[in-house]
DSSP file (Angstrom, degrees, kcal/mol; ACC not computed):
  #  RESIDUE AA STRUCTURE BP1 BP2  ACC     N-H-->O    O-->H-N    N-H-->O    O-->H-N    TCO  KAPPA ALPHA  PHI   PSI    X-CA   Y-CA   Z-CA
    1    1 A X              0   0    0      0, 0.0     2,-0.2     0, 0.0     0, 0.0   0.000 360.0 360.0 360.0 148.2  -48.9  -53.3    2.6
    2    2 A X        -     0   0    0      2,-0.1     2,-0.2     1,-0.0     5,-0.1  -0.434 360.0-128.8-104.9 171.2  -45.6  -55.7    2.9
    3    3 A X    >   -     0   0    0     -2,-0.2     3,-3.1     1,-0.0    -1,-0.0  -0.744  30.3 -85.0-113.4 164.4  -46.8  -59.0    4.3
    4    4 A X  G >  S+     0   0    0      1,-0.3     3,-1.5    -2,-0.2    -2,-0.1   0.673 126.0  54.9 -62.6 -55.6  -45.1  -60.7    7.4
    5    5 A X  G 3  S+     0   0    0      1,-0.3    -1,-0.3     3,-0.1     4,-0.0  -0.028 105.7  51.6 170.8 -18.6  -42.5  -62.3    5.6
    6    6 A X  G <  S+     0   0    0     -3,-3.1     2,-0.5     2,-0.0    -1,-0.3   0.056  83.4 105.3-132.4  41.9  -41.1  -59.0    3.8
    7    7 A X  S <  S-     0   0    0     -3,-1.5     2,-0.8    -5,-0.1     3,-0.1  -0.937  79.9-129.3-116.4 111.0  -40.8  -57.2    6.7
    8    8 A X    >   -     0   0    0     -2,-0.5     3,-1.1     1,-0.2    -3,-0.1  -0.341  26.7-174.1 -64.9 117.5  -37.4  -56.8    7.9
    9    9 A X  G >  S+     0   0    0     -2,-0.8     3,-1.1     1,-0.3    -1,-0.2   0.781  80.7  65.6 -81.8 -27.1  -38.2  -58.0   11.6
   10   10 A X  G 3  S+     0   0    0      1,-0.3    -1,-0.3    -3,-0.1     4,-0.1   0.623  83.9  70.5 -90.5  15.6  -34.7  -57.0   12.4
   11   11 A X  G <  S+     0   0    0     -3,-1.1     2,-0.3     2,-0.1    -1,-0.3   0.115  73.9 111.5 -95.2   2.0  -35.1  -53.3   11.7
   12   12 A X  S <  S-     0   0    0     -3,-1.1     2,-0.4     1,-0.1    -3,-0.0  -0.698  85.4 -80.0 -90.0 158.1  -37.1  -52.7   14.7
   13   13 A X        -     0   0    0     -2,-0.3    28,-0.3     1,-0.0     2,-0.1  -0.361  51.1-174.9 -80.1 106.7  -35.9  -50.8   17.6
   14   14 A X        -     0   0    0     -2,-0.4     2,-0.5    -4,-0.1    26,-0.2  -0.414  13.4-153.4-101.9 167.4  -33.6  -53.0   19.9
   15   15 A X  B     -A   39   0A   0     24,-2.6    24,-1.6    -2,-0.1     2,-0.9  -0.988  29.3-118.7-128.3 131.1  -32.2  -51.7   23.4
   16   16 A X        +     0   0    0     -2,-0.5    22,-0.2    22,-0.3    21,-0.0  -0.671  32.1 178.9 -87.0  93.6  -29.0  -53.5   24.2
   17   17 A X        -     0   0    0     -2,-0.9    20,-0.2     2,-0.1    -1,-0.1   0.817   5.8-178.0 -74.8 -96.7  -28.7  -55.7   27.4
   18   18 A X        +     0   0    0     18,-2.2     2,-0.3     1,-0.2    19,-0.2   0.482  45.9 108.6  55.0  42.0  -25.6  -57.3   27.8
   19   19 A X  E    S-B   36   0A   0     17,-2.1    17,-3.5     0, 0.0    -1,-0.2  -0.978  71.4 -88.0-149.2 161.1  -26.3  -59.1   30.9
   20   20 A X  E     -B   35   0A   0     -2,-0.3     2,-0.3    15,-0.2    15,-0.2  -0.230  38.0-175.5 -85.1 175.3  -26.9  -63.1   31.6
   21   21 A X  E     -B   34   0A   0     13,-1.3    13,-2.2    26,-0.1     2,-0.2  -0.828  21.9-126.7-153.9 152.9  -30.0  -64.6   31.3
   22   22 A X  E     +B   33   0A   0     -2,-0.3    39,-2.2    11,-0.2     2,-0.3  -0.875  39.7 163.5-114.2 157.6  -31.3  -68.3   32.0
   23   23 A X  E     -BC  32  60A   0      9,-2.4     9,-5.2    -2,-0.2     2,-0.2  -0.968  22.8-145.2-157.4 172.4  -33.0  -70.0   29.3
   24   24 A X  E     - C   0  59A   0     35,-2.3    35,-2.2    -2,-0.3     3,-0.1  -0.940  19.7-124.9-168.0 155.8  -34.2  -73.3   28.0
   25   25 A X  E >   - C   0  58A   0     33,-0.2     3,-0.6    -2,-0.2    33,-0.2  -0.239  55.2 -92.4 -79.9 150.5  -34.7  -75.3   24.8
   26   26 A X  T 3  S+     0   0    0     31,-5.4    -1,-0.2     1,-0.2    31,-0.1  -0.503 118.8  37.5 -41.8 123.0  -38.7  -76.7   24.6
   27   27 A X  T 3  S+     0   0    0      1,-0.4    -1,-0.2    -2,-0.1     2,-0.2   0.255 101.4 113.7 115.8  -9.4  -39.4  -80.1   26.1
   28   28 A X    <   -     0   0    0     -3,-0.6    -1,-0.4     1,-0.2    -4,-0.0  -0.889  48.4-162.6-111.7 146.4  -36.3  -79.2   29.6
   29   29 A X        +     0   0    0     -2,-0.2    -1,-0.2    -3,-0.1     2,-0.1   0.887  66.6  62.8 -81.4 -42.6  -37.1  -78.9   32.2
   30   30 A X  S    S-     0   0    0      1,-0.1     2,-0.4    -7,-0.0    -7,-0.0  -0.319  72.3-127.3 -68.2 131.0  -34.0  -77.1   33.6
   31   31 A X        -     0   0    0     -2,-0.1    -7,-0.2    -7,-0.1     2,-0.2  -0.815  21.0-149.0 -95.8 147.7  -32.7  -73.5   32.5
   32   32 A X  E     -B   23   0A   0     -9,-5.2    -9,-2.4    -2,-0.4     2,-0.2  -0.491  24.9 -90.7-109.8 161.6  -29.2  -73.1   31.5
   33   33 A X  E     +B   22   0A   0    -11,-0.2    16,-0.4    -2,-0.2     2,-0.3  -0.585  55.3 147.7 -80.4 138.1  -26.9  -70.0   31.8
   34   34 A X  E     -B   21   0A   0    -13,-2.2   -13,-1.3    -2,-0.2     2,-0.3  -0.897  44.3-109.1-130.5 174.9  -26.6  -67.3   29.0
   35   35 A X  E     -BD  20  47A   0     12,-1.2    12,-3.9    -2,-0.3     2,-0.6  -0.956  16.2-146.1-136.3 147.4  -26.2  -64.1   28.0
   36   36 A X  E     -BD  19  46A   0    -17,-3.5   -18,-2.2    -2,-0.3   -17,-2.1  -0.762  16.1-177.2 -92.4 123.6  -29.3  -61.4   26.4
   37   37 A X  E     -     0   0A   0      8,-3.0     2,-0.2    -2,-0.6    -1,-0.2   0.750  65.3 -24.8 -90.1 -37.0  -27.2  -59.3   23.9
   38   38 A X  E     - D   0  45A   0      7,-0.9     7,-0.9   -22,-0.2    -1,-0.3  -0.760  55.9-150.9-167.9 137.7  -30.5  -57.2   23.2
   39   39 A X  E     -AD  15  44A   0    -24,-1.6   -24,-2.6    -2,-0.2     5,-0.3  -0.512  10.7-179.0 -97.0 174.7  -34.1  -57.4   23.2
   40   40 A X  E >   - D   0  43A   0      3,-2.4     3,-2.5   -26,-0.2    57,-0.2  -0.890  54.1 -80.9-175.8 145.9  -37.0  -55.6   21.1
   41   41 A X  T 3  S+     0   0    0    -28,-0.3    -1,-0.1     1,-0.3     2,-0.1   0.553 127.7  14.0 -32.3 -52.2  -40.8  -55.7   21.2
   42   42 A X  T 3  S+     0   0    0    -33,-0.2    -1,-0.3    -3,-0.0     2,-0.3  -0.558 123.6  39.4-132.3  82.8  -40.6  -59.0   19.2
   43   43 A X  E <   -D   40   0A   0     -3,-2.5    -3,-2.4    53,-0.2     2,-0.2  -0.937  49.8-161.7 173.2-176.0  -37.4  -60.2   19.2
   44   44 A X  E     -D   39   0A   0     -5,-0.3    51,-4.1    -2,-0.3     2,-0.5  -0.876  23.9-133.4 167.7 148.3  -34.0  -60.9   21.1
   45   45 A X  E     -DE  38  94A   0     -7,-0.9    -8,-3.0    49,-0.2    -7,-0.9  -0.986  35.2-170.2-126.6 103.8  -30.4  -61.7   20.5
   46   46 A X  E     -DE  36  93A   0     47,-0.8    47,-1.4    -2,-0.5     2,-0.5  -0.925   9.2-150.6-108.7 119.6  -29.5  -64.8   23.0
   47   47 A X  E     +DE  35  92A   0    -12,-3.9   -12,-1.2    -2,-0.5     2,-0.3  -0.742  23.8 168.8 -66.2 124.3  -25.8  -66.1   23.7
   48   48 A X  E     - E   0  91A   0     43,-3.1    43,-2.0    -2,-0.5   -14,-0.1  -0.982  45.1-138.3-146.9 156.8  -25.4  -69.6   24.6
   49   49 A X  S    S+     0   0    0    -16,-0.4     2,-0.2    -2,-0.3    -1,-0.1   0.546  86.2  72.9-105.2  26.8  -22.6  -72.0   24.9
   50   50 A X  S    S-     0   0    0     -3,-0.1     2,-0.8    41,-0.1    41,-0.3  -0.677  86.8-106.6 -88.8 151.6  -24.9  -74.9   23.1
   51   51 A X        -     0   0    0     -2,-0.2     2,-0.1    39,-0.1    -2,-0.1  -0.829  32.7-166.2 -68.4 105.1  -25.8  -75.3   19.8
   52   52 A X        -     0   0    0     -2,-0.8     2,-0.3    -4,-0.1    -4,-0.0  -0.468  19.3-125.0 -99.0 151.7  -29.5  -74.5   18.9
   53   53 A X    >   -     0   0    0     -2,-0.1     3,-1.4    27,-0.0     2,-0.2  -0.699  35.5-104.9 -99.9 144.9  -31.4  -75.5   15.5
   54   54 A X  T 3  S+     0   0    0     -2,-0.3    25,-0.2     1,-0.2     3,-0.1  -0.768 116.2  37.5 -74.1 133.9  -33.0  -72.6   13.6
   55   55 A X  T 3  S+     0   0    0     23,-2.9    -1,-0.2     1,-0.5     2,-0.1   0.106  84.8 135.1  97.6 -21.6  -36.4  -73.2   14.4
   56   56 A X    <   -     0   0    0     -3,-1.4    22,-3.2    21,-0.1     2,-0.7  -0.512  52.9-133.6 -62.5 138.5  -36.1  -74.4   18.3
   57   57 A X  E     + F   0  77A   0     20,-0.2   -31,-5.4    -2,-0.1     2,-0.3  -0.892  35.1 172.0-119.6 143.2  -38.3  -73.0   20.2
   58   58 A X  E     -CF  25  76A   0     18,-2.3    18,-5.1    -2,-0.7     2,-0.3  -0.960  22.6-145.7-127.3 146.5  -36.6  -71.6   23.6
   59   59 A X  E     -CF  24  75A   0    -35,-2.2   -35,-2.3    -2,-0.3     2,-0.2  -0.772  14.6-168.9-100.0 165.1  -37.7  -69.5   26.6
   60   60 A X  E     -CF  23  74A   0     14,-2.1    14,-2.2    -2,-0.3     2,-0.4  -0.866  18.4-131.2-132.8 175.1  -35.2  -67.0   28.4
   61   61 A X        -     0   0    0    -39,-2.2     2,-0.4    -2,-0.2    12,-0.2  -0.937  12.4-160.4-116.1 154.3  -36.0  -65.2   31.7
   62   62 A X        -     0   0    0     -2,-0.4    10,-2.8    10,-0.3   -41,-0.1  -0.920  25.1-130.5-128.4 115.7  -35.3  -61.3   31.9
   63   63 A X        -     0   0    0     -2,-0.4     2,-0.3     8,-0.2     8,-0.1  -0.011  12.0-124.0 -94.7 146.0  -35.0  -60.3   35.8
   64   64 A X        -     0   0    0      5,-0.3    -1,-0.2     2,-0.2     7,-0.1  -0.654  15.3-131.3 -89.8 150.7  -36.9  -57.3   37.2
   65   65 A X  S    S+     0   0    0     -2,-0.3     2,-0.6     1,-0.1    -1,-0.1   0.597  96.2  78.9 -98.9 -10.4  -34.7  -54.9   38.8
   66   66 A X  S >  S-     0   0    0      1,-0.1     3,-2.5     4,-0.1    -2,-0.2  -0.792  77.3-150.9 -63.0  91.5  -37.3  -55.1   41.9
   67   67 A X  T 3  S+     0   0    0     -2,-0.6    -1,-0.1     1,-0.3     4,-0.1   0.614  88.9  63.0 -79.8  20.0  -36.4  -58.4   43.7
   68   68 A X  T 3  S+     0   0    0      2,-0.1    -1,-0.3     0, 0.0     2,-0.2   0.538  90.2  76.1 -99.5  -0.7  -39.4  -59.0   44.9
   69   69 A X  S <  S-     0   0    0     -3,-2.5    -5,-0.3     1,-0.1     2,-0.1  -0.722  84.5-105.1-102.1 155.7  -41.2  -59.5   41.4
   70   70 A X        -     0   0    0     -2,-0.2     2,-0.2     1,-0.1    36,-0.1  -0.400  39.8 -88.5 -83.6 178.2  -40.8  -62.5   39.4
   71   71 A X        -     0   0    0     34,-0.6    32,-1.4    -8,-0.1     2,-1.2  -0.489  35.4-119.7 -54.5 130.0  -38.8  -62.7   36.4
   72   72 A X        -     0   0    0    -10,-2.8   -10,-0.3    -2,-0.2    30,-0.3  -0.682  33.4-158.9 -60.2  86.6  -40.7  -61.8   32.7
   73   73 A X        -     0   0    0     -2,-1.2    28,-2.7   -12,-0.2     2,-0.4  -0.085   6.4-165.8 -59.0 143.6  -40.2  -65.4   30.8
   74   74 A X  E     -FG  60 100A   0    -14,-2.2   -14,-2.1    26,-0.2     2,-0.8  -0.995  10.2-144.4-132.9 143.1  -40.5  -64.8   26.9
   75   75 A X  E     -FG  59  99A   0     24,-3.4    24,-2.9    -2,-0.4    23,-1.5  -0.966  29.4-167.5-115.4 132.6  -40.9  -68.0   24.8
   76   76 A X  E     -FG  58  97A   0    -18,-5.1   -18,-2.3    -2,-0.8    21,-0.3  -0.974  32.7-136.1-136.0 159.2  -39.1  -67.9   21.3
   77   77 A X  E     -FG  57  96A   0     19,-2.7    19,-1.7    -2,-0.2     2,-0.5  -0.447  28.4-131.8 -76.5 141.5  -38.6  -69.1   18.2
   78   78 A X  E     + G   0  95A   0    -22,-3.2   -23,-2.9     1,-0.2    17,-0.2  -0.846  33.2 167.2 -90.0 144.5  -34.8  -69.3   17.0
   79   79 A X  E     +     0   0A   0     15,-2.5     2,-0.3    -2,-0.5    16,-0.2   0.492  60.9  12.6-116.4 -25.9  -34.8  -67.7   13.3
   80   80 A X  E     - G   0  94A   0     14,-1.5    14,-2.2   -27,-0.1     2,-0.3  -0.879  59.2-149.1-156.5 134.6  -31.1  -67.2   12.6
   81   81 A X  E     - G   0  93A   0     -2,-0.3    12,-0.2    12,-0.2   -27,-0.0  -0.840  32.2-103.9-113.9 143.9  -27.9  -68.2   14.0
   82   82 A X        -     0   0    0     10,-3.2    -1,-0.1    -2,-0.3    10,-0.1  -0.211  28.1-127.5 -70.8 150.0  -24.3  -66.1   14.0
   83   83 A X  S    S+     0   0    0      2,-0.1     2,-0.2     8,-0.1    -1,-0.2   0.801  86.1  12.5 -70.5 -45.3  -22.2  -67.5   11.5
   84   84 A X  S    S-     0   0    0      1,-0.2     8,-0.3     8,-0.0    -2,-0.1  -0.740  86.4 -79.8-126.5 179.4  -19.2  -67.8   14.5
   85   85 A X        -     0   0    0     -2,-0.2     2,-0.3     6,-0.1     6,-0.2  -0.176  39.4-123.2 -65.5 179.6  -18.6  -67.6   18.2
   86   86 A X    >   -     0   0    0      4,-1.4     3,-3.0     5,-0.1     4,-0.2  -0.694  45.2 -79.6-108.3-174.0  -18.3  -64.5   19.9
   87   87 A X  T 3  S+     0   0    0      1,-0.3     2,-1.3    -2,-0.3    -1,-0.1   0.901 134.8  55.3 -40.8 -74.8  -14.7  -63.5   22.2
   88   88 A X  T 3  S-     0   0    0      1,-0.2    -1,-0.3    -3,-0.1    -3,-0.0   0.173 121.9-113.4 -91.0  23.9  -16.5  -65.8   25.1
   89   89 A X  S <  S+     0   0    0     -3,-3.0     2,-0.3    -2,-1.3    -1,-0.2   0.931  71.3 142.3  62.0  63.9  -16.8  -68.8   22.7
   90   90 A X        -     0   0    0     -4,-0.2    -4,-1.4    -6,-0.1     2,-0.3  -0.844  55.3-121.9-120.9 161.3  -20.7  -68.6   22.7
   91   91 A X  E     -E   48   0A   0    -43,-2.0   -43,-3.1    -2,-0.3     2,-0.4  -0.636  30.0-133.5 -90.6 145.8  -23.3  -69.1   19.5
   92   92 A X  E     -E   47   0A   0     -8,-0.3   -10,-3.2    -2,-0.3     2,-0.2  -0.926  25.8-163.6-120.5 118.5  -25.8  -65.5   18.8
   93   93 A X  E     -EG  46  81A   0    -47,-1.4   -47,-0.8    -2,-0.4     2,-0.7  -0.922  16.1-151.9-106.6 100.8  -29.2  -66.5   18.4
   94   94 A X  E     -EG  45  80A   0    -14,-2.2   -15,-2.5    -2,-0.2   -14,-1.5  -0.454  22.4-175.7 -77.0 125.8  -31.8  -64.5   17.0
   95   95 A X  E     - G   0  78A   0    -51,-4.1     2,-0.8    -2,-0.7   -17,-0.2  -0.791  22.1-135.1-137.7 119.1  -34.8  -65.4   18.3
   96   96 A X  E     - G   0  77A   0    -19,-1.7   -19,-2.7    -2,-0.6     2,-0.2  -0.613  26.3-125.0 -73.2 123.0  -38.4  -64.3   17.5
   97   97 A X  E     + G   0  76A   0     -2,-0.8   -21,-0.2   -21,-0.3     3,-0.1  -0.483  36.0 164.5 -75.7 131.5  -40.8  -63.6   20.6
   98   98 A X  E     +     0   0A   0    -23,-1.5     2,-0.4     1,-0.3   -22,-0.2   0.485  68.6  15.4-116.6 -33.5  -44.0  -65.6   20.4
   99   99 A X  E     - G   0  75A   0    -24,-2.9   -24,-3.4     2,-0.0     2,-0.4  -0.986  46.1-163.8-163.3 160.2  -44.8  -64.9   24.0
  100  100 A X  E     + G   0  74A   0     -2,-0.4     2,-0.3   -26,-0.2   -26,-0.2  -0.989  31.9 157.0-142.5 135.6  -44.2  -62.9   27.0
  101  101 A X        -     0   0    0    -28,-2.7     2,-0.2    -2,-0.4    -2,-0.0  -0.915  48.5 -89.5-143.5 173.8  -45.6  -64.5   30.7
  102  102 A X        -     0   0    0     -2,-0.3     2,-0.4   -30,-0.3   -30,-0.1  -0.499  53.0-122.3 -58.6 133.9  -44.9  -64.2   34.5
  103  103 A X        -     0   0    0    -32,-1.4    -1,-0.1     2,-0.2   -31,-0.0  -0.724  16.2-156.5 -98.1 170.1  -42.3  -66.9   35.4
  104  104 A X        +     0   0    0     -2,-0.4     2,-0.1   -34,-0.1    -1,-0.1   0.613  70.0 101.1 -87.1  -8.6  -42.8  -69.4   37.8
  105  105 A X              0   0    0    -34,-0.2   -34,-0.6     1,-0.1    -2,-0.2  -0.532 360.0 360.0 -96.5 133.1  -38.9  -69.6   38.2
  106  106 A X              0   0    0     -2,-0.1    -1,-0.1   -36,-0.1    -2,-0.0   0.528 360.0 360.0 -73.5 360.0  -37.6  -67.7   41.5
């Protein structure tokens, strides 16, 4: 059995949003504008047009398509950052899911 840590994490099966997202760094209060490039059971692909340390841990919100339910929050860790921007002069963060709640955020 391969232990966490030689398990390619990014090999799991991602569905590809393309749609914006609010998120924020641990320790703000305030969420900032993004965009979710894809999620997967534990992970996600985050745009932003800040610069994040590998190893920040950030939550994002992903919107219910019901508007009367709240948004899921997932808190994550960032594990690797794109080498460049993309076309809309954003940083790609790959970010490990640690935790999935209800948000409080309308």
């Amino acid at each position: 059995m391969k232990s966490n840590s030689e398990i390619d994490w990014r090999a799991r099966s991602r569905v590809e949003i393309g749609s914006t997202t609010r998120y924020r760094v641990a320790g703000r209060e305030q969420f900032e504008h993004g965009e979710l490039g894809d999620l997967s059971a534990i992970g996600a692909l985050i745009w932003t047009e800040e610069e994040i340390a590998i190893g920040t841990e950030i939550s994002f919100l992903v919107e219910s398509a019901d508007p009367d339910e709240a948004p899921i929050e997932f808190v994550a860790t960032v594990v690797r950052v794109t080498p460049e921007k993309n076309e809309r002069m954003m940083f790609g963060y790959g970010c490990q899911i640690t935790e999935t709640k209800n948000s409080e955020e309308p």
